[in-house]
N, C-alpha and C positions, 0 to 999 in steps of 0.2 A: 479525430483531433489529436495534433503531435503536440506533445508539451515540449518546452524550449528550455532546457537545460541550462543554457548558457550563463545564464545568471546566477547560478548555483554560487554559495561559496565557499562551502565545502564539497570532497571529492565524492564524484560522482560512484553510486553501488550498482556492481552489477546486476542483475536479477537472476540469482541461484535457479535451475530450473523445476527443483520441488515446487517452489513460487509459483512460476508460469505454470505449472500444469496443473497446480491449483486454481488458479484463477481462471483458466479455460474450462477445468470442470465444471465449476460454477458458475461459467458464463456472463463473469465480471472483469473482465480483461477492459472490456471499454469502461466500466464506471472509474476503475484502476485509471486508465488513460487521463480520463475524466479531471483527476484530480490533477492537482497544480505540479508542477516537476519539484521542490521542495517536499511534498509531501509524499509521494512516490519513493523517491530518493530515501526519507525519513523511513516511511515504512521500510526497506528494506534492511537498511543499516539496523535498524533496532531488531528484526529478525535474526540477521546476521549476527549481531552480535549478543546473542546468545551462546554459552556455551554446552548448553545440554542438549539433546535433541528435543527432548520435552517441553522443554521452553521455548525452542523455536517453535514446535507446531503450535504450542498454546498463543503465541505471538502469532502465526501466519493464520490463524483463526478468527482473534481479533480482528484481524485487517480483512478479511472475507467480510466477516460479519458487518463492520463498521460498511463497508464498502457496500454491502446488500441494503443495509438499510437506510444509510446516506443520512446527510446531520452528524455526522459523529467523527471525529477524526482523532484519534490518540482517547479515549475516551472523552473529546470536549467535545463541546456545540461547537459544530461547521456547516453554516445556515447554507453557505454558496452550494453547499452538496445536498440538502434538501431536497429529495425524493416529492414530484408533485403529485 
């Protein structure tokens, strides 16, 4: 499933490749997909805009996790991501 960016209305983040090779590690690359291009987007800029390394991995951590476990998106309830 391609998500459709176009809508966006802020600018679009590229995906750092620390990102992706995390997300192929863990074999979340399609839940990643999965979610809405807004949120994709969101996750990354908030990675990105970290300025410590630390932070960003504590960041790119959350976003596995949330993404592993599905429901959760930014730490909120995100029912449409609901793991059956």
């Amino acid at each position: 499933m391609s998500s459709d960016f176009s809508n966006l209305k802020r600018p679009k983040h590229p995906m750092p490749d620390f990102v992706k090779v995390a997300l192929e590690e863990r074999n979340l690359m399609s839940a990643y997909k999965e979610r809405p291009a807004y949120q994709q987007n969101d996750y990354i800029g908030w990675i990105n805009r970290a300025k410590r390394q630390e932070t960003k991995d504590k960041r790119l951590s959350q976003m596995l996790d949330e993404l592993q476990q599905g429901g959760v998106y930014m730490n909120m309830k995100h029912s449409t991501s609901a793991k059956q």
